[in-house]
C-alpha positions as CSV (number, residue, x, y, z in Angstrom):
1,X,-13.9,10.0,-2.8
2,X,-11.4,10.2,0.0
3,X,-7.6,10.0,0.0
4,X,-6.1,6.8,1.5
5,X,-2.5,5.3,2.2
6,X,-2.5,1.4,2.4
7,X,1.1,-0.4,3.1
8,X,1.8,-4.3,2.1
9,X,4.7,-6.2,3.3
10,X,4.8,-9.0,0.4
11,X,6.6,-12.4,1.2
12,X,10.0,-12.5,-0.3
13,X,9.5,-16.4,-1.3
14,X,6.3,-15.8,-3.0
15,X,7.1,-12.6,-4.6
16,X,9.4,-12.9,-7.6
17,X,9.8,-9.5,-9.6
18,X,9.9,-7.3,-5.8
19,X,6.3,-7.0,-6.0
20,X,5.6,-5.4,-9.6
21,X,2.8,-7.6,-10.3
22,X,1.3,-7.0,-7.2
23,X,1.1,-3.3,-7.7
24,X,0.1,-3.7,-10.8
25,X,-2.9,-6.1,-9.7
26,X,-3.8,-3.7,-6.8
27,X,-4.0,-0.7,-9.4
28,X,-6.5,-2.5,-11.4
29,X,-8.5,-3.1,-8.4
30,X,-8.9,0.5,-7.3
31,X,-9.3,1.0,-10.7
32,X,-11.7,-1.4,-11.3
33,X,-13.9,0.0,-8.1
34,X,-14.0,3.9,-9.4
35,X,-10.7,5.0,-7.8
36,X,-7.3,6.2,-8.8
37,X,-3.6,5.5,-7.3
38,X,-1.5,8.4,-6.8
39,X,1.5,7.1,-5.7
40,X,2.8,4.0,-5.6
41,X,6.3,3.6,-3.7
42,X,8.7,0.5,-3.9
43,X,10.4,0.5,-0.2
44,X,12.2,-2.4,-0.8
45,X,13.5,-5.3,1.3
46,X,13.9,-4.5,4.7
47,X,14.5,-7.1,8.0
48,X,11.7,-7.7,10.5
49,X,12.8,-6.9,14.5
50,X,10.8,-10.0,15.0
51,X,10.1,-13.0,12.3
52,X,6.4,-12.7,10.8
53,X,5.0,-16.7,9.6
54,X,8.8,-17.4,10.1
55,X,10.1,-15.0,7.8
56,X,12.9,-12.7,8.5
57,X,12.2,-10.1,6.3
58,X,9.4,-8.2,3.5
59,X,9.4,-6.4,1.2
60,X,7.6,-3.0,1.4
61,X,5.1,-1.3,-0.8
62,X,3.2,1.8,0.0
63,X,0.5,3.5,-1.7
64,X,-1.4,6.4,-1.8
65,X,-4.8,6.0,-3.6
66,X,-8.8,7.7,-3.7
67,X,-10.9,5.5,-3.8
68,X,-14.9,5.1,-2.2
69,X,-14.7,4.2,1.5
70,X,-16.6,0.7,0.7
71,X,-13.5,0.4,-1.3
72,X,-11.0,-0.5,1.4
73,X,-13.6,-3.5,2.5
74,X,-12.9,-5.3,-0.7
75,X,-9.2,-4.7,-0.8
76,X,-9.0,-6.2,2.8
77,X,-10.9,-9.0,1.6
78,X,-8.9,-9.4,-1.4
79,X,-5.3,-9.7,-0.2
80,X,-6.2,-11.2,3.4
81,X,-6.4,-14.7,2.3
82,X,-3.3,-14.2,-0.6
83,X,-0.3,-16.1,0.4
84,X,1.9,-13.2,-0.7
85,X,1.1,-11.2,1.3
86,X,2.5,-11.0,4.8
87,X,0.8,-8.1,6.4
88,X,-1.4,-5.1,5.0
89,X,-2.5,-1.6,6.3
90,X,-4.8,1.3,5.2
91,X,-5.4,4.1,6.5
92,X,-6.9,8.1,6.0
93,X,-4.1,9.8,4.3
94,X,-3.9,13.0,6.5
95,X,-1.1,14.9,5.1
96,X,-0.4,18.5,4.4
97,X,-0.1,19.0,0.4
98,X,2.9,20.6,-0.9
99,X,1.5,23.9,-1.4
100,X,0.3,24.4,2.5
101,X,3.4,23.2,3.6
102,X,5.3,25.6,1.7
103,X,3.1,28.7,2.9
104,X,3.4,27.9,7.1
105,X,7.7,27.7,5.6
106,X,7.1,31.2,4.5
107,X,5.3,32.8,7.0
């Protein structure tokens, strides 16, 4: 399994409790498919620099999950035709862990 980071801007008019259910929803899917989510991070509302369907601003969630690599396929699939969601992105999560990052501080 491989270590992924996948960010959804949600549509404020169809998303009523800031996205809880929605993370909720995508947790059981990565659960569902073998997978597990490390982190998953409310970013809140925040305003568009340009309008997206007409819509001035989002409302941000990131995650960081492991999951197969057919795995990001179906999530795609899932949420690309759901009206709540405005945009979506995954990608390899390619970041130093905490322990490597505190050994190049030391040296």
């Amino acid at each position: 399994m491989k270590k992924y980071e996948a960010i959804f801007i949600l549509d404020i008019r169809k998303v009523e409790d800031e996205g809880e259910a929605f993370s909720k929803e995508f947790a059981a899917l990565i659960g569902s498919s073998g997978g597990k989510v490390e982190e998953s991070i409310p970013m809140g509302r925040i305003q568009f620099s340009y309008e997206i369907n007409k819509r001035k601003a989002g409302i941000y969630w990131n995650f960081v999950f492991e999951a197969a690599a057919d795995t990001n396929e179906k999530i795609l699939d899932k949420f690309r035709l759901d009206e709540r969601v405005l945009r979506s992105m995954i990608i390899a999560y390619d970041r130093p862990s905490k322990d490597a990052r505190t050994k190049l501080i030391e040296v």
